[in-house]
C-alpha positions in Angstrom: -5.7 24.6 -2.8 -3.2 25.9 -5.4 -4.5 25.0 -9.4 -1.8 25.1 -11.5 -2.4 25.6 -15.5 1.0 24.7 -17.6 1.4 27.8 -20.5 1.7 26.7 -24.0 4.3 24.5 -24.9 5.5 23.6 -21.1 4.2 20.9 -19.4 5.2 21.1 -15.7 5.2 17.4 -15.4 8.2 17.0 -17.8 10.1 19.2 -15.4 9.9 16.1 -13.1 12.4 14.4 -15.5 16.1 13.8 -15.8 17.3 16.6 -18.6 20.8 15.6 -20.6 20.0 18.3 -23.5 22.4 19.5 -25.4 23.2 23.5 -26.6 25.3 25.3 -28.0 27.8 21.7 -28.1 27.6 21.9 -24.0 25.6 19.3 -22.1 23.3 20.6 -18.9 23.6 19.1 -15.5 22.1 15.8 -15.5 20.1 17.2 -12.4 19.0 20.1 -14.0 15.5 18.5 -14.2 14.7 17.6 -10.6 16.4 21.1 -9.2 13.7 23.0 -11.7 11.0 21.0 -10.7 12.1 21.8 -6.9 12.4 25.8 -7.8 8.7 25.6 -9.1 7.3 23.4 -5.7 9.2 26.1 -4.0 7.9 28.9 -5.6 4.3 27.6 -5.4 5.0 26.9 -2.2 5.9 30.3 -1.2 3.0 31.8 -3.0 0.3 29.7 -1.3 1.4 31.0 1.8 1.5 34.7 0.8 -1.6 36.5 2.1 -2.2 38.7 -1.2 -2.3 35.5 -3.0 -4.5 33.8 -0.9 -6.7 37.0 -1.2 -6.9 37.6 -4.8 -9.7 35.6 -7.3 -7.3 36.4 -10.3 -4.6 34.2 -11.9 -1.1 34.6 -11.6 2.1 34.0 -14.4 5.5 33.1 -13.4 8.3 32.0 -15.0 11.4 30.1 -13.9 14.5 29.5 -15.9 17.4 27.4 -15.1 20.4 26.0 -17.7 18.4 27.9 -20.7 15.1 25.4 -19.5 12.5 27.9 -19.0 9.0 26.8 -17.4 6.4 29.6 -17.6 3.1 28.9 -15.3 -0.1 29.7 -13.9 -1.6 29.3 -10.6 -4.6 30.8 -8.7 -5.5 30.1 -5.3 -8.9 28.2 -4.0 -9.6 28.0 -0.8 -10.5 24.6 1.3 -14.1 25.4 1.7 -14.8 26.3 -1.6 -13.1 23.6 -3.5 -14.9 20.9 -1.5 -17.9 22.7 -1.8 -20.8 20.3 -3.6 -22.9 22.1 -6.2 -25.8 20.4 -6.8 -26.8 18.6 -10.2 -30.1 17.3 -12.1 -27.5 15.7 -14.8 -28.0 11.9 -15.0 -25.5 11.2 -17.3 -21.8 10.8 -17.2 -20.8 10.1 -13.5 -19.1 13.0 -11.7 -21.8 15.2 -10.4 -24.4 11.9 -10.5 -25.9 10.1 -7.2 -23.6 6.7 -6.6 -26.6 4.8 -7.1 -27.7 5.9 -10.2 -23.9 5.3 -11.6 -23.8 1.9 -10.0 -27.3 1.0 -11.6 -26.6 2.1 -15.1 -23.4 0.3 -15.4 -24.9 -2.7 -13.5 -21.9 -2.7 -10.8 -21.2 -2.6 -7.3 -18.4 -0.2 -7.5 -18.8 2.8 -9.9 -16.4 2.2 -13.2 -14.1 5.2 -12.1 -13.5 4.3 -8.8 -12.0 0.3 -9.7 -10.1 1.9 -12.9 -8.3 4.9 -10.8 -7.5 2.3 -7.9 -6.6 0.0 -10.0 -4.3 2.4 -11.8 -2.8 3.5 -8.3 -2.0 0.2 -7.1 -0.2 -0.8 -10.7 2.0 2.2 -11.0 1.6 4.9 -7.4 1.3 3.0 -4.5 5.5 3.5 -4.1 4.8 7.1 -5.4 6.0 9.2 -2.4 3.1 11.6 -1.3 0.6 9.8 -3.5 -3.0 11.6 -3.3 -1.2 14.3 -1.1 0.7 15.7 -3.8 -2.1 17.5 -6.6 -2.1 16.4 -10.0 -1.6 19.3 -13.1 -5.1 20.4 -13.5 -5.4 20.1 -17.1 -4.5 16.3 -16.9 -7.8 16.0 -14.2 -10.0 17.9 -16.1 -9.0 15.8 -19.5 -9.6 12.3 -17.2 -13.1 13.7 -15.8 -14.0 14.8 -19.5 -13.3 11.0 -20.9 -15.3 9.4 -17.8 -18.1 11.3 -18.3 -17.9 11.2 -21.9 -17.4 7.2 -21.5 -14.3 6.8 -24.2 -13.6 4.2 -25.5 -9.7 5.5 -24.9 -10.2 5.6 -21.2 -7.8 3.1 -20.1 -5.0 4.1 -22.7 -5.1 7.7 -21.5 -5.0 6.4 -17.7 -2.0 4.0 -18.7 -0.1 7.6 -20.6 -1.0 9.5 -17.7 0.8 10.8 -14.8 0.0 9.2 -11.6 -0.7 12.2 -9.9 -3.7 13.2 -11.6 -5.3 9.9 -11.8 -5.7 10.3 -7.8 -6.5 13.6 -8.2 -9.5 12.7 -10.6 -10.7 10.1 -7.7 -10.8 12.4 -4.9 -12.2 14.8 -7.4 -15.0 12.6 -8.0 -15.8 11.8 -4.8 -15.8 15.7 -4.0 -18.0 17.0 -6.6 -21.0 13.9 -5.5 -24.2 15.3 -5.3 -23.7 14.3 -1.5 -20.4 13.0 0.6 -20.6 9.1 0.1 -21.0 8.9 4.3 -24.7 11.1 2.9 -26.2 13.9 4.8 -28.2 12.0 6.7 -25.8 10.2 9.0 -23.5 13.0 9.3 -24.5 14.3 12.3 -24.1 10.5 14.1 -20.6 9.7 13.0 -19.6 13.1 14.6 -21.4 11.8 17.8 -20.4 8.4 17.6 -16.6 9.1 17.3 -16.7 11.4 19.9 -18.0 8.0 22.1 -15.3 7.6 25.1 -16.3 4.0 25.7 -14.6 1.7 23.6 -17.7 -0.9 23.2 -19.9 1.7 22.6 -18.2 3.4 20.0 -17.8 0.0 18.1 -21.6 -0.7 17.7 -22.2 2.7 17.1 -19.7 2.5 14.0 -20.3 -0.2 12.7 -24.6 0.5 12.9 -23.4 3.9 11.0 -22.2 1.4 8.4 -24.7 -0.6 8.1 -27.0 2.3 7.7 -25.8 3.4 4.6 -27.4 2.6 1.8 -25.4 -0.2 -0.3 -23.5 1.7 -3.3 -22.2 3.8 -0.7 -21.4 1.0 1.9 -19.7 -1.4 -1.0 -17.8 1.7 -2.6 -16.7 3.2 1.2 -15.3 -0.5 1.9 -13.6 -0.8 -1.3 -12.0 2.4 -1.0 -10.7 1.9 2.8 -8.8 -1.6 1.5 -7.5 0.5 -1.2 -5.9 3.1 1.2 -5.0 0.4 4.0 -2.5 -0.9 1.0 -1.2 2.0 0.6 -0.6 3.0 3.9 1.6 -0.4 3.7 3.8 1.5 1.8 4.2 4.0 4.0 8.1 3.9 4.5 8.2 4.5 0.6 5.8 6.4 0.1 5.5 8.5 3.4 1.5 7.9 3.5 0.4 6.9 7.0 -2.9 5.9 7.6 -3.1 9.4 9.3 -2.3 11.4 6.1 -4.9 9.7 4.1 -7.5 10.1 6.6 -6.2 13.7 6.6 -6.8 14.0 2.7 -9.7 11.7 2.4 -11.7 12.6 5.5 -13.5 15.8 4.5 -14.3 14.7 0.9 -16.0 11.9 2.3 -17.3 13.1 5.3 -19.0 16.3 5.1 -21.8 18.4 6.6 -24.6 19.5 4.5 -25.0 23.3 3.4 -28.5 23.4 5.6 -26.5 22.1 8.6 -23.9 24.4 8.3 -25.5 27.3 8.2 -27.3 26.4 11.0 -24.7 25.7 13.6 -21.4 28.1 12.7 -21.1 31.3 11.1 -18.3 31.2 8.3 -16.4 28.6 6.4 -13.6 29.1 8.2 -15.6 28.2 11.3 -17.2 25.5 9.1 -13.7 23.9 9.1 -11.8 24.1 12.3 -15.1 23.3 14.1 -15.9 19.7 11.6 -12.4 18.6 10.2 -10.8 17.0 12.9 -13.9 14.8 13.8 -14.3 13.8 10.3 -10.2 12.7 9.7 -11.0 10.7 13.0 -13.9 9.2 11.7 -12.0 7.8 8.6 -8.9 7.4 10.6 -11.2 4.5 13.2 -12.2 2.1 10.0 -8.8 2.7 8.7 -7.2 1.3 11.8 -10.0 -1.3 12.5 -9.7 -4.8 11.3 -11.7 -5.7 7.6 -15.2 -5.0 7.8 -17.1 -7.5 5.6 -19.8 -6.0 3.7 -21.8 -9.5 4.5 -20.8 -9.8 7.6 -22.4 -6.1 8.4 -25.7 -7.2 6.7 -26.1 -10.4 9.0 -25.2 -8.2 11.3 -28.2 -5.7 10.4 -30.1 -9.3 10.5 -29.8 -10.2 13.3 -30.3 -7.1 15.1 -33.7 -6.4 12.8 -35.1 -9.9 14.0 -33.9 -9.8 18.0 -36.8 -8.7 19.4 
């Protein structure tokens, strides 16, 4: 993961857009904009993949001029594991960092507050945004959202509607990644990674869908409101280029992750911690993406029925 910090006085997200300035009585290229903005991907590009980038803790300044437009920025590498690592918090205020259910039960809702206003906010204005929650918001925009959540301003909804797209899913999957625990818990982990690896068809069904039932009900309500959310997205796909794949590759492991106890336990490294979890969890999201709507009240009659079949 590469965070990018924009320097004084640039903000990488105007590069995005169409430049007509004038200088010196000459008018720039009216794609000036878009082939900046495409130097930077490229050159952040090109650094993610450098090993002595990847190795390195410190950050790094560029700059990249084109047309007298000049764009100076920072960027620092962070690798997988340690960005979705979960650092544990007492807090029980603000939301990121705070059990679902203790969220959920202060603001007296199903859903937490964050999650319906970024969705919401995503289906309004990104859903057509090509790479949406693939592509990472500008870091400064995510940590200014997560700052007026917690803080619970009273100018939330006016900064979402001002703010790029980009980092309003950004600050949703960073929510979900910082929970105290992934919102499939700790618990079940270890049976979603043996029911997906079920060969039988049947099986696998009842096994999945008990998994579901077994989680407690901020998580279940907030889990099924989230995988309608991506399915209409995914609709998109041919505008946006987000398959049902890609979001179960970039929502999978945020939502799906072993404990630190666990972990430790059965692989050496993070890097084993990865290769050995990440394609079992993508396919575990992947399954309820494909499967037909799951009814949260059709689960619990389910969990009924089965409690009183004796």
């Amino acid at each position: 993961m590469t965070d990018v910090l924009p320097q004084p006085g640039c903000s990488p997200k105007a590069g995005r857009e169409p430049l007509e300035l004038e200088e010196s009585g000459s008018e720039r290229p009216r794609n000036t904009g878009s082939r900046l903005w495409g130097r930077v991907r490229n050159k952040l590009l090109r650094n993610k993949l450098d090993p002595q980038t990847v190795e390195t803790k410190n950050w790094h300044t560029d700059v990249i001029e084109m047309n007298g437009i000049k764009v100076e920025f920072s960027m620092k590498f962070t690798s997988r594991d340690m960005s979705l690592k979960r650092t544990p918090s007492k807090k029980q205020t603000g939301v990121f960092g705070v059990k679902i259910s203790v969220v959920t039960k202060r603001e007296r809702s199903k859903v937490p507050y964050i999650v319906r206003q970024c969705v919401e906010e995503v289906e309004k204005r990104g859903i057509e945004e090509v790479g949406i929650y693939r592509i990472s918001g500008v870091a400064t925009d995510i940590q200014a959202l997560k700052a007026v959540f917690d803080a619970n301003n009273k100018d939330i909804l006016l900064m979402l509607s001002d703010m790029d797209i980009n980092a309003i899913a950004g600050t949703l999957k960073l929510y979900f990644r910082e929970l105290p625990e992934p919102l499939l818990t700790d618990r079940l982990y270890p049976a979603f990674m043996e029911g997906i690896a079920l060969s039988d068809p049947a099986a696998k069904e009842n096994c999945m869908m008990h998994l579901l039932r077994s989680l407690p009900d901020p998580n279940l309500i907030t889990f099924l409101f989230l995988l309608e959310h991506l399915k209409r997205v995914a609709e998109k796909e041919p505008i946006n280029k987000m398959s049902l794949h890609n979001l179960a590759t970039v929502f999978g492991p945020t939502l799906l992750r072993p404990s630190e106890v666990e972990s430790k336990a059965h692989v050496t490294s993070a890097a084993d911690i990865w290769s050995h979890d990440v394609m079992a969890q993508v396919q575990v999201l992947l399954y309820y993406l494909q499967h037909p709507p799951i009814s949260f009240a059709e689960l619990k009659r389910n969990t009924l029925y089965f409690s009183t079949d004796v």
